[in-house]
C-alpha atoms as an extended CHARMM CRD file, in Angstrom:
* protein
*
       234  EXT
         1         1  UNK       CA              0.0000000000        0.0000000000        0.0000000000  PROA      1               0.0000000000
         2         2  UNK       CA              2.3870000000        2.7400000000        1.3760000000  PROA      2               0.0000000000
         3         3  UNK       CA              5.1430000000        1.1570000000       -1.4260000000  PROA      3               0.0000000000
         4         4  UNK       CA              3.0790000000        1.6850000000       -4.3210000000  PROA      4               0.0000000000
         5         5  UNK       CA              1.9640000000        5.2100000000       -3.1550000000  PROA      5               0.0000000000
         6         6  UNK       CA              5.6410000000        5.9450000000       -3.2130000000  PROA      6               0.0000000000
         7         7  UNK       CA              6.5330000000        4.2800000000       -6.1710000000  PROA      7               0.0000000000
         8         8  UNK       CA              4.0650000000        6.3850000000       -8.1370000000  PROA      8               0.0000000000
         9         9  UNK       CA              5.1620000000        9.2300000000       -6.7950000000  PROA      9               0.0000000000
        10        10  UNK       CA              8.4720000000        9.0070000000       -8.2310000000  PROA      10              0.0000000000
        11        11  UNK       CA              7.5320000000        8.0500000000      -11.2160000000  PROA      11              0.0000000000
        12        12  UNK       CA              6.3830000000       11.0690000000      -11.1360000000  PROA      12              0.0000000000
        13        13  UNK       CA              9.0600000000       12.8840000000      -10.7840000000  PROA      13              0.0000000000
        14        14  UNK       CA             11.1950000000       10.7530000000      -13.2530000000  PROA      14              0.0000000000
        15        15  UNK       CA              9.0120000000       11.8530000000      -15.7540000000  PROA      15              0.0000000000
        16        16  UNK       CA              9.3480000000       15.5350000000      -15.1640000000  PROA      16              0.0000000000
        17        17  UNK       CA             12.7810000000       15.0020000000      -15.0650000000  PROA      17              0.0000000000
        18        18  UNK       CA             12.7240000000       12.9780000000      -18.5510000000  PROA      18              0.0000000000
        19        19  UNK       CA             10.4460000000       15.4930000000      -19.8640000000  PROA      19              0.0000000000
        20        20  UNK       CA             12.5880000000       18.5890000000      -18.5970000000  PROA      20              0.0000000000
        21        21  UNK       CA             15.7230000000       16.9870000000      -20.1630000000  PROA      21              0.0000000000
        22        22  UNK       CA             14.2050000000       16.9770000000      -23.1680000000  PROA      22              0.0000000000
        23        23  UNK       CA             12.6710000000       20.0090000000      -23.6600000000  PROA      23              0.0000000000
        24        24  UNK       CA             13.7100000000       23.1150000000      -25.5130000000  PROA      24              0.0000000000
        25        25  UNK       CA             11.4240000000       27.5750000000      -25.6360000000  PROA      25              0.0000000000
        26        26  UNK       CA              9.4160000000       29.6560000000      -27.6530000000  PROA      26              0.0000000000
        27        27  UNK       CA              7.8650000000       33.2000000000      -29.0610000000  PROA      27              0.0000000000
        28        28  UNK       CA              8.2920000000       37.1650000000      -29.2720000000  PROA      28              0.0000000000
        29        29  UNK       CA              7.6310000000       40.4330000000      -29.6640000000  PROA      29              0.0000000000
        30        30  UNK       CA              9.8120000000       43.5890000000      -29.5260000000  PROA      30              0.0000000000
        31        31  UNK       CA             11.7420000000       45.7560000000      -27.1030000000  PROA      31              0.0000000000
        32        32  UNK       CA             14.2810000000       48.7570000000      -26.2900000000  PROA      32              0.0000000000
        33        33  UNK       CA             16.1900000000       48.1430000000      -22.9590000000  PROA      33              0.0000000000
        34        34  UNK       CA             19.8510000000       47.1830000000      -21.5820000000  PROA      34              0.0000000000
        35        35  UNK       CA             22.3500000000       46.6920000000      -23.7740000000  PROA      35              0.0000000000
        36        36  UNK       CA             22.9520000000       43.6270000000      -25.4250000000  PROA      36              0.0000000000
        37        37  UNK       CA             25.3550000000       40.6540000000      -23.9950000000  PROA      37              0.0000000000
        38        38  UNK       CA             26.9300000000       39.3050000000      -27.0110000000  PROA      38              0.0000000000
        39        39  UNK       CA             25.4980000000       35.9050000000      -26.9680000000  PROA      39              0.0000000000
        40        40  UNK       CA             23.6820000000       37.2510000000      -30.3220000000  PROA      40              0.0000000000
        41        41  UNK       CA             27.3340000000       37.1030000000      -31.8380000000  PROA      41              0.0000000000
        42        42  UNK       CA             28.3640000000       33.8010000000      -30.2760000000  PROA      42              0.0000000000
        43        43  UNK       CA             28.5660000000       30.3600000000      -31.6170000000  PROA      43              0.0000000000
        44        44  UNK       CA             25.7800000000       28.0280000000      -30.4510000000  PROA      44              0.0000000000
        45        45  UNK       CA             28.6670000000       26.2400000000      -28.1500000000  PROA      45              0.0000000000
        46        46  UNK       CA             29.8520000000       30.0920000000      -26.8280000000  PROA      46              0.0000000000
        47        47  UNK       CA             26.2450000000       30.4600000000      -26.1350000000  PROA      47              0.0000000000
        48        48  UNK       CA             25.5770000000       27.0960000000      -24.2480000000  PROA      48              0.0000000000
        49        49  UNK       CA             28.7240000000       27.2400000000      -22.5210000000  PROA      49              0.0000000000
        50        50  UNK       CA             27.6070000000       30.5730000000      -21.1910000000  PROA      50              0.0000000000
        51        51  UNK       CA             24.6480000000       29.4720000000      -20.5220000000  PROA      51              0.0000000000
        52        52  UNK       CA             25.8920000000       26.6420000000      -18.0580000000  PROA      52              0.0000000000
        53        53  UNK       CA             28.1080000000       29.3130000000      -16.5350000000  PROA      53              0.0000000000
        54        54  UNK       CA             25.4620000000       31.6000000000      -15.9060000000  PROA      54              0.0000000000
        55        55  UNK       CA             23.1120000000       29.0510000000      -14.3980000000  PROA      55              0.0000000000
        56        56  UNK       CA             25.7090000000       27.6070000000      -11.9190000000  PROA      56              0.0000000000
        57        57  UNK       CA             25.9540000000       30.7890000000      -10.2480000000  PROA      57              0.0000000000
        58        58  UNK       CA             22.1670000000       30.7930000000       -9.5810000000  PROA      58              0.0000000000
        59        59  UNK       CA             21.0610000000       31.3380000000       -5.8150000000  PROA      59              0.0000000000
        60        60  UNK       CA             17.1180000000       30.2960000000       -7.0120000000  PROA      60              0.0000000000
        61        61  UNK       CA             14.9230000000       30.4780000000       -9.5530000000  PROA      61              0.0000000000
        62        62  UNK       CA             10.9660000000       29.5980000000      -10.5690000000  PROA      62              0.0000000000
        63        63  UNK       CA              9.9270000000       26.8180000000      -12.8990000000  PROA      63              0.0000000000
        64        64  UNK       CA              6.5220000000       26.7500000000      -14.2820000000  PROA      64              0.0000000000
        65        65  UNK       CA              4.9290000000       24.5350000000      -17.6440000000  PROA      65              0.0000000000
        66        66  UNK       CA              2.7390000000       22.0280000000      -18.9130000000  PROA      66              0.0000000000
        67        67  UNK       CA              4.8800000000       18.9700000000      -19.9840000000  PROA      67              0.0000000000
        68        68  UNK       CA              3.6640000000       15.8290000000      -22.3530000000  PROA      68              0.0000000000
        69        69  UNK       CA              5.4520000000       12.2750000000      -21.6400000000  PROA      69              0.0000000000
        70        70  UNK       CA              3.7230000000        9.0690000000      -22.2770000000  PROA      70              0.0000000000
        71        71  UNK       CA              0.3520000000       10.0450000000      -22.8940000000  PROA      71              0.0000000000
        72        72  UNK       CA              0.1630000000       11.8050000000      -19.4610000000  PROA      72              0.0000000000
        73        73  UNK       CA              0.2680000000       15.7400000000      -19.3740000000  PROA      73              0.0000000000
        74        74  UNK       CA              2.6320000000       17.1260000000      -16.5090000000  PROA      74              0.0000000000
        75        75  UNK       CA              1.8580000000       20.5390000000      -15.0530000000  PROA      75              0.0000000000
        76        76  UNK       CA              4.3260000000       21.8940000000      -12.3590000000  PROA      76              0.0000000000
        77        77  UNK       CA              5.0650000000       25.1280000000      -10.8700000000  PROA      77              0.0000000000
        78        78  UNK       CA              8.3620000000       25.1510000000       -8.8600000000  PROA      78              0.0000000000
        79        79  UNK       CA             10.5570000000       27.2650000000       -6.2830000000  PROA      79              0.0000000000
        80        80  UNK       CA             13.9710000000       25.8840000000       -6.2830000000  PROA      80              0.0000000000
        81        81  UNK       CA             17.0480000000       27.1370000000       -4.3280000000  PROA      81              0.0000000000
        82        82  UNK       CA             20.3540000000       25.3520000000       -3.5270000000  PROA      82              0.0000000000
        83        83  UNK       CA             18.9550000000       23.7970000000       -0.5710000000  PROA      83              0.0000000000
        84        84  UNK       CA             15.6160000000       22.8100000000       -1.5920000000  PROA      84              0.0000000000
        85        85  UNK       CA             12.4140000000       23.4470000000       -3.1790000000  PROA      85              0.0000000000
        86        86  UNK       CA              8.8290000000       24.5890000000       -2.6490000000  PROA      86              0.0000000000
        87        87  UNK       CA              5.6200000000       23.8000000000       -5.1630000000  PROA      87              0.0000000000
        88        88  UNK       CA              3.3540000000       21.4070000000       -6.7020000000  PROA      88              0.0000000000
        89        89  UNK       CA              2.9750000000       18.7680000000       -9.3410000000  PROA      89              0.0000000000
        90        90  UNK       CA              0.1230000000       17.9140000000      -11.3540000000  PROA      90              0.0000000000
        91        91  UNK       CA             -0.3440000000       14.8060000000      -13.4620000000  PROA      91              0.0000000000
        92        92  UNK       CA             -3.4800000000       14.5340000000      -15.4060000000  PROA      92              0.0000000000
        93        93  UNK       CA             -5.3390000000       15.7000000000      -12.5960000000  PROA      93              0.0000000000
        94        94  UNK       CA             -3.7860000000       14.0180000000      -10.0440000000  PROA      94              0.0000000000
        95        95  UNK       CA             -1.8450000000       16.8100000000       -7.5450000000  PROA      95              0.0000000000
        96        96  UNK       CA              0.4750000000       17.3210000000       -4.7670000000  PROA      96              0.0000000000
        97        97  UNK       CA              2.4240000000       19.9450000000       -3.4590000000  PROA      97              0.0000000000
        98        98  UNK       CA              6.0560000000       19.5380000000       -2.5470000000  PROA      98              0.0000000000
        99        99  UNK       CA              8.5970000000       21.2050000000        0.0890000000  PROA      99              0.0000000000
       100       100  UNK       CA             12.4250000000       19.8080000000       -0.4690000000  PROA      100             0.0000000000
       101       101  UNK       CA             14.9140000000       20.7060000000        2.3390000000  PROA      101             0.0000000000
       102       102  UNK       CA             18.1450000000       19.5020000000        2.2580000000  PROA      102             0.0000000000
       103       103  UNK       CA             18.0030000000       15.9830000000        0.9310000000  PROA      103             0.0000000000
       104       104  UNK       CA             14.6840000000       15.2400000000        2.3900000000  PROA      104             0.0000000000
       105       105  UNK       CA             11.3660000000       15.4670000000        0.8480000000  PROA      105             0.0000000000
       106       106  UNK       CA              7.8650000000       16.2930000000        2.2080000000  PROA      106             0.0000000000
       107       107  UNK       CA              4.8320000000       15.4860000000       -0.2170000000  PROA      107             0.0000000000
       108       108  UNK       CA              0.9540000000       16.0670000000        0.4430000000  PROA      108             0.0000000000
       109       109  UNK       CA             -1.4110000000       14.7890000000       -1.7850000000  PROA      109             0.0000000000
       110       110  UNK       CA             -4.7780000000       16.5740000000       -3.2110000000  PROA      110             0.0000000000
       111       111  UNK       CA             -8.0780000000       13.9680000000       -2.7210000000  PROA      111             0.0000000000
       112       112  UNK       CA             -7.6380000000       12.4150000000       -5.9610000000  PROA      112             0.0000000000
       113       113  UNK       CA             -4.0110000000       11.6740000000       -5.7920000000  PROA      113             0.0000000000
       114       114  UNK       CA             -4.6760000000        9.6490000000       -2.8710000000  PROA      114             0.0000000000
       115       115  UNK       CA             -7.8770000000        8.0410000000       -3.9560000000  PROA      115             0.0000000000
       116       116  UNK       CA             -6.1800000000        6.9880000000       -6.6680000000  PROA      116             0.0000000000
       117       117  UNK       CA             -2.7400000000        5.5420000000       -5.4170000000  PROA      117             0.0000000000
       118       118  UNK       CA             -3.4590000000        5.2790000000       -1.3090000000  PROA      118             0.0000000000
       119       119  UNK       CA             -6.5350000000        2.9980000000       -1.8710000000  PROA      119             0.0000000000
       120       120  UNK       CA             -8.1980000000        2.2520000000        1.1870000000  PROA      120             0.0000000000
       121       121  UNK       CA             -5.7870000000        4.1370000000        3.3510000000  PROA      121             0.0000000000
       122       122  UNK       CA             -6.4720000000        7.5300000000        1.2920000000  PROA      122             0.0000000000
       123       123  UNK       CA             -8.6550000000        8.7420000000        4.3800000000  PROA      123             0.0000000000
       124       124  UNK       CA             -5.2880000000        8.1630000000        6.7110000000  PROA      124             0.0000000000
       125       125  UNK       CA             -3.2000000000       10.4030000000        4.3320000000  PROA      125             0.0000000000
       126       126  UNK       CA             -5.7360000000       13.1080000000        3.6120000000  PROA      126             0.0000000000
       127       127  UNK       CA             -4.3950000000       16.3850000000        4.7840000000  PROA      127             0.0000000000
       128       128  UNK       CA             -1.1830000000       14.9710000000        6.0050000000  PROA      128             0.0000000000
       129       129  UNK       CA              2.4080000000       15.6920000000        4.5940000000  PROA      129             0.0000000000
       130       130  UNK       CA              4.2620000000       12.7570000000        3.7870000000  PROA      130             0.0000000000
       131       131  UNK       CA              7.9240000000       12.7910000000        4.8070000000  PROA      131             0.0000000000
       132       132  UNK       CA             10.9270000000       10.8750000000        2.8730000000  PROA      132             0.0000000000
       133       133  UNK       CA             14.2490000000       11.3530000000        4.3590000000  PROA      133             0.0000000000
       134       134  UNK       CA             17.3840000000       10.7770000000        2.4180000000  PROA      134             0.0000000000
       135       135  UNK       CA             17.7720000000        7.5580000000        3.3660000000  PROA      135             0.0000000000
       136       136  UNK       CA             14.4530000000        6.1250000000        2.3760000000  PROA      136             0.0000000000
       137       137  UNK       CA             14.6490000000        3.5850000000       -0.6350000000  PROA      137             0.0000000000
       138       138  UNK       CA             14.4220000000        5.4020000000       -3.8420000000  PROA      138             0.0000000000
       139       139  UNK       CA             13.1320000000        8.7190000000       -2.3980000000  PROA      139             0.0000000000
       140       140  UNK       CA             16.6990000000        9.8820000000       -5.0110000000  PROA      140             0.0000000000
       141       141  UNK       CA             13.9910000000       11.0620000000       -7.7650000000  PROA      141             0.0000000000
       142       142  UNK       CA             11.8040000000       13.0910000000       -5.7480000000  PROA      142             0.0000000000
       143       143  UNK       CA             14.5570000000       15.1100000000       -3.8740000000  PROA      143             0.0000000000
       144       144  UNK       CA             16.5430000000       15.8730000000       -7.4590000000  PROA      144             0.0000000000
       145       145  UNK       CA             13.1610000000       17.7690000000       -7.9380000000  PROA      145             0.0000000000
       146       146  UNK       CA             14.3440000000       20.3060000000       -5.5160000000  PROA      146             0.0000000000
       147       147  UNK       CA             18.2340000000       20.3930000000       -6.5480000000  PROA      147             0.0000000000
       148       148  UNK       CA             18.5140000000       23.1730000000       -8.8150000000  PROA      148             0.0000000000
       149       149  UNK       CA             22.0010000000       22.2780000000       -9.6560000000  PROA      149             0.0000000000
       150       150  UNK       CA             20.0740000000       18.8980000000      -10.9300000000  PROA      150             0.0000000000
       151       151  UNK       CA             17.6520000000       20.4730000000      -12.7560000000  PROA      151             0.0000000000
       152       152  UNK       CA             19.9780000000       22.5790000000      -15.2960000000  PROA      152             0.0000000000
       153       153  UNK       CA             21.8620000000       19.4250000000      -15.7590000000  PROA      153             0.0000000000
       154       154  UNK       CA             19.5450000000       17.6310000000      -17.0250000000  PROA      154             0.0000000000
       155       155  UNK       CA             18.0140000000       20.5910000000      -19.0100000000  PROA      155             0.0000000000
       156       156  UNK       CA             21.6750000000       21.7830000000      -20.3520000000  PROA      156             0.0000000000
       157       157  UNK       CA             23.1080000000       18.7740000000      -21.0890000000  PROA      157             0.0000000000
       158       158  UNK       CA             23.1330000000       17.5310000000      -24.6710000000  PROA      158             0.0000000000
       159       159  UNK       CA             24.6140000000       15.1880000000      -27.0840000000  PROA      159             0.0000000000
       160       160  UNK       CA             23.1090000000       16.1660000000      -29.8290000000  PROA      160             0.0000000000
       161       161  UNK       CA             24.2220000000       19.1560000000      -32.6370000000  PROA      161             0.0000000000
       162       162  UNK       CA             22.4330000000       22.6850000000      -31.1370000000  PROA      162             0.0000000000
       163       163  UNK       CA             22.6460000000       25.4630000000      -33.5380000000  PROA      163             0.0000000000
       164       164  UNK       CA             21.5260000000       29.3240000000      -33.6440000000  PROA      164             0.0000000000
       165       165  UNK       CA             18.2380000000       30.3810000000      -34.5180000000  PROA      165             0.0000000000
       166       166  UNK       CA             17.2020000000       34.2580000000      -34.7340000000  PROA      166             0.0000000000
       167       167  UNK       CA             17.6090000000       37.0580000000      -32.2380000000  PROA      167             0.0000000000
       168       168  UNK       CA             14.0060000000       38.3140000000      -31.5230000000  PROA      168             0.0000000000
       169       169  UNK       CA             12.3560000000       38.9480000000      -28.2170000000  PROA      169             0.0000000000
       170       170  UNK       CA             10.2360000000       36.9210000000      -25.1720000000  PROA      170             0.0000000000
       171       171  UNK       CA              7.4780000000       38.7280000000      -23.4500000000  PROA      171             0.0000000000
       172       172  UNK       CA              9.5000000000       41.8950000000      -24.4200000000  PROA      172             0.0000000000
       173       173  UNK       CA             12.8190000000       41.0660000000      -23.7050000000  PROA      173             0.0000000000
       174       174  UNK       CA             15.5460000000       40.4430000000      -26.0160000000  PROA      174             0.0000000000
       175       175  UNK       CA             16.2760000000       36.2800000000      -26.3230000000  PROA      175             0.0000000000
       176       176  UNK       CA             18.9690000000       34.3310000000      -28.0300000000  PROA      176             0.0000000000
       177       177  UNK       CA             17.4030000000       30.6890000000      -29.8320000000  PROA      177             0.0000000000
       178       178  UNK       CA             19.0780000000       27.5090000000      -29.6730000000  PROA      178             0.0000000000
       179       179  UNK       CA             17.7100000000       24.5740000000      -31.6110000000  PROA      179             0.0000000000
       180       180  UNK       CA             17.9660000000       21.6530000000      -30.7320000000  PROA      180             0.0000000000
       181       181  UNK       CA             16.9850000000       19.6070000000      -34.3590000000  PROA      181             0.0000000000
       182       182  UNK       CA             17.6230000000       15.7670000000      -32.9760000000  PROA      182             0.0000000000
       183       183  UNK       CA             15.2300000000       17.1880000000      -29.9010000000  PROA      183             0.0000000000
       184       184  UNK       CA             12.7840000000       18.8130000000      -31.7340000000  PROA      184             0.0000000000
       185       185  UNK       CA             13.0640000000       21.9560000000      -29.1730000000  PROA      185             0.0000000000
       186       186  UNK       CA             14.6200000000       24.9140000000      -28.8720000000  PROA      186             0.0000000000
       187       187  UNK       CA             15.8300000000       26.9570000000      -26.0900000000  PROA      187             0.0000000000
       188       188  UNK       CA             15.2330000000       30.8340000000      -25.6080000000  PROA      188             0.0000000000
       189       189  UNK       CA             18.1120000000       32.8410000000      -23.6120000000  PROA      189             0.0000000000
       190       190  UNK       CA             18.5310000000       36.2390000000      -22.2530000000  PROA      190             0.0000000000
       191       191  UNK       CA             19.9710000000       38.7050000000      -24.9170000000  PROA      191             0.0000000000
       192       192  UNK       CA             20.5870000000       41.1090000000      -21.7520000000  PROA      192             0.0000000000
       193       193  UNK       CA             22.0050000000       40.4280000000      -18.5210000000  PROA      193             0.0000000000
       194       194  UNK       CA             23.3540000000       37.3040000000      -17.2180000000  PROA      194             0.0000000000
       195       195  UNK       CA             23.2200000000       34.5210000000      -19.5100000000  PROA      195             0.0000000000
       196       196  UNK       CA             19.8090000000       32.5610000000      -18.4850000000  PROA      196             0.0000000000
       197       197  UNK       CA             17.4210000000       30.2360000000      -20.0650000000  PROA      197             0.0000000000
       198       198  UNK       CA             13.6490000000       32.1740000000      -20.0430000000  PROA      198             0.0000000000
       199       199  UNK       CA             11.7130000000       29.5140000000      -21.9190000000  PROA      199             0.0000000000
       200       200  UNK       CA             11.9940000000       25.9330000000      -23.6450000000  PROA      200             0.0000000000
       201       201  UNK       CA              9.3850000000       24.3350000000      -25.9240000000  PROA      201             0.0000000000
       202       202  UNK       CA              9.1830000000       21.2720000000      -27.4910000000  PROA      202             0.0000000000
       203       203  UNK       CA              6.6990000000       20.5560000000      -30.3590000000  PROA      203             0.0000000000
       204       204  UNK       CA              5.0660000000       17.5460000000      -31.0190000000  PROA      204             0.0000000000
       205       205  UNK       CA              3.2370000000       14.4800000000      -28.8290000000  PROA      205             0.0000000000
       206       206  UNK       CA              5.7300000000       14.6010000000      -26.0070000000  PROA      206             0.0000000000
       207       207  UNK       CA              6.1690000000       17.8120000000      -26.2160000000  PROA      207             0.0000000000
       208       208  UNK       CA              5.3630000000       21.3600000000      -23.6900000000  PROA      208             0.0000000000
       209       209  UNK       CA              6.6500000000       24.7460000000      -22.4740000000  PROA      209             0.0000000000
       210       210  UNK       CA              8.5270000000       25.0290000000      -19.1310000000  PROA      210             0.0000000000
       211       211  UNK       CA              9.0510000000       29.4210000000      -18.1090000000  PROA      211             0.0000000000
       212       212  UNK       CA             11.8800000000       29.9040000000      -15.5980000000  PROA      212             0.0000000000
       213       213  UNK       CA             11.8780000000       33.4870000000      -14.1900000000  PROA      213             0.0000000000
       214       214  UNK       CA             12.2370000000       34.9270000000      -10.4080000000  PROA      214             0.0000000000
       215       215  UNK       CA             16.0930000000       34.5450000000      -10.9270000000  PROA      215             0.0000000000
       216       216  UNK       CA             17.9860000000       34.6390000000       -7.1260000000  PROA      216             0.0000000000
       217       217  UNK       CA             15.0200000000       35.7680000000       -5.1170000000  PROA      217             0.0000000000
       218       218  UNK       CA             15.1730000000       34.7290000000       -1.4890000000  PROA      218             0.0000000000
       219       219  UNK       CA             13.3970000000       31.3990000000       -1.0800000000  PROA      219             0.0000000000
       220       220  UNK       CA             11.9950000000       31.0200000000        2.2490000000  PROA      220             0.0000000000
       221       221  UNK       CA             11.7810000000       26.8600000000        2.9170000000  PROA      221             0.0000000000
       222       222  UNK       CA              9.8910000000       25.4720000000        6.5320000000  PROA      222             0.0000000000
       223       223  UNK       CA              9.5040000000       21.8490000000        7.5090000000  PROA      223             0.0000000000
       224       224  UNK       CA              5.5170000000       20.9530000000        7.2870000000  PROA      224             0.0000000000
       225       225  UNK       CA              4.8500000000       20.3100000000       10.8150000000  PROA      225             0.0000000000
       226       226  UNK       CA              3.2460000000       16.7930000000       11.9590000000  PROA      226             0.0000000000
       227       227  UNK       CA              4.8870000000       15.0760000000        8.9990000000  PROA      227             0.0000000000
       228       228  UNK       CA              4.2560000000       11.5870000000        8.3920000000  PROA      228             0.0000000000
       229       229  UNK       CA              7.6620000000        9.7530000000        8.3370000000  PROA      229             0.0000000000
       230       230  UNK       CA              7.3060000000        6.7910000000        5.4550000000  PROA      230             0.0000000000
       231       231  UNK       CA             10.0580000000        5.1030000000        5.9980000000  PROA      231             0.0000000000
       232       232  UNK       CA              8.4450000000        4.2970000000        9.4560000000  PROA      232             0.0000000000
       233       233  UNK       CA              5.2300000000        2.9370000000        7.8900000000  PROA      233             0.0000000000
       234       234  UNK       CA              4.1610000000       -0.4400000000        7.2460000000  PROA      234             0.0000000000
């Protein structure tokens, strides 16, 4: 019972992970502002490099996007800082919100969620945050979810050919394209300012849009009081 709540849970997040991974960002309009940073001028591998350098310096940022993987649609809306995270994850309906402190994970689940995976022990879950420490088996998947060092790996790291689309603008703001062909995605970057990834979209079936914005802005994490410890449950 408690085994195969958990086990769906990260599946969960090994599919937003998969998803993220795979992903690359999307549309424009036009703007006057700060000057330019040169990644317009760059090679594709000057831009990603810069890119990696710019993200590793991050303090925090937000995630939000709908995400496509198997036939499931993925919505989450993230927090993450260098010790943790703070949000919620929605897979075709089914929800739960997440805190991620240090290594260990706290997860509540909306009605559904646990009507769905708790079975007949929903009603002892409902309302209750669900603790897994870093030493409970397999809890590995959930916690990445608050790493944010994880998160641009995945996102950043490629072995396929990326080359440079067109300088145009994101919600205003002056962005830098790389396309990712073998991917089917491509990845829109700050034209001004520190180096960042703003948006990635992928086309297609298993495709979606993830937003990152809220770049170092203090993230405030608190342990969920009366947590249910699972690797303590039977």
């Amino acid at each position: 019972m408690t085994r195969r709540h958990a086990s769906t849970i990260l599946l969960t997040a090994a599919l937003v992970s998969a998803v993220l991974a795979a992903c690359g960002g999307s549309s424009g309009g036009s703007s006057s502002g700060p000057p330019s940073n040169g990644l317009s001028s760059k090679s594709p591998t000057q831009i990603l490099a810069a890119v990696q350098a710019a993200t590793a310096k991050l303090q925090s940022v937000h995630v939000v996007g709908t995400l496509a993987s198997g036939g499931q649609t993925i919505k989450l809306d993230m927090s993450l800082g260098k010790n943790g995270a703070d949000g919620s994850l929605d897979e075709n309906g089914l929800s739960f919100q997440l805190i991620v402190i240090n290594g260990t994970a706290y997860l509540k689940g909306s009605k559904a969620f646990l009507a769905k995976f708790a079975g007949s022990a929903a009603s002892l879950f409902a309302g209750k945050w669900l603790k897994f420490n870093a030493g409970t088996p397999n809890s590995a998947q959930l916690t990445q979810l608050g790493n944010i060092n994880a998160l641009f790996g995945k996102v950043l790291h490629t072995t396929s050919t990326v080359t440079k689309g067109t300088t145009t603008t994101l919600n205003g703001q002056p962005v830098v394209e790389l396309i990712s062909k073998a991917k089917g995605g491509t990845m829109y970057i700050a034209g001004t300012g520190p180096a960042y990834p703003l948006q990635l979209t992928k086309s297609g079936a298993g495709g979606g849009t993830v937003r990152f914005d809220q770049f170092n802005q203090a993230l405030h994490l608190t342990p969920p009081a009366g947590a249910l410890d699972v690797s303590a449950l039977s």
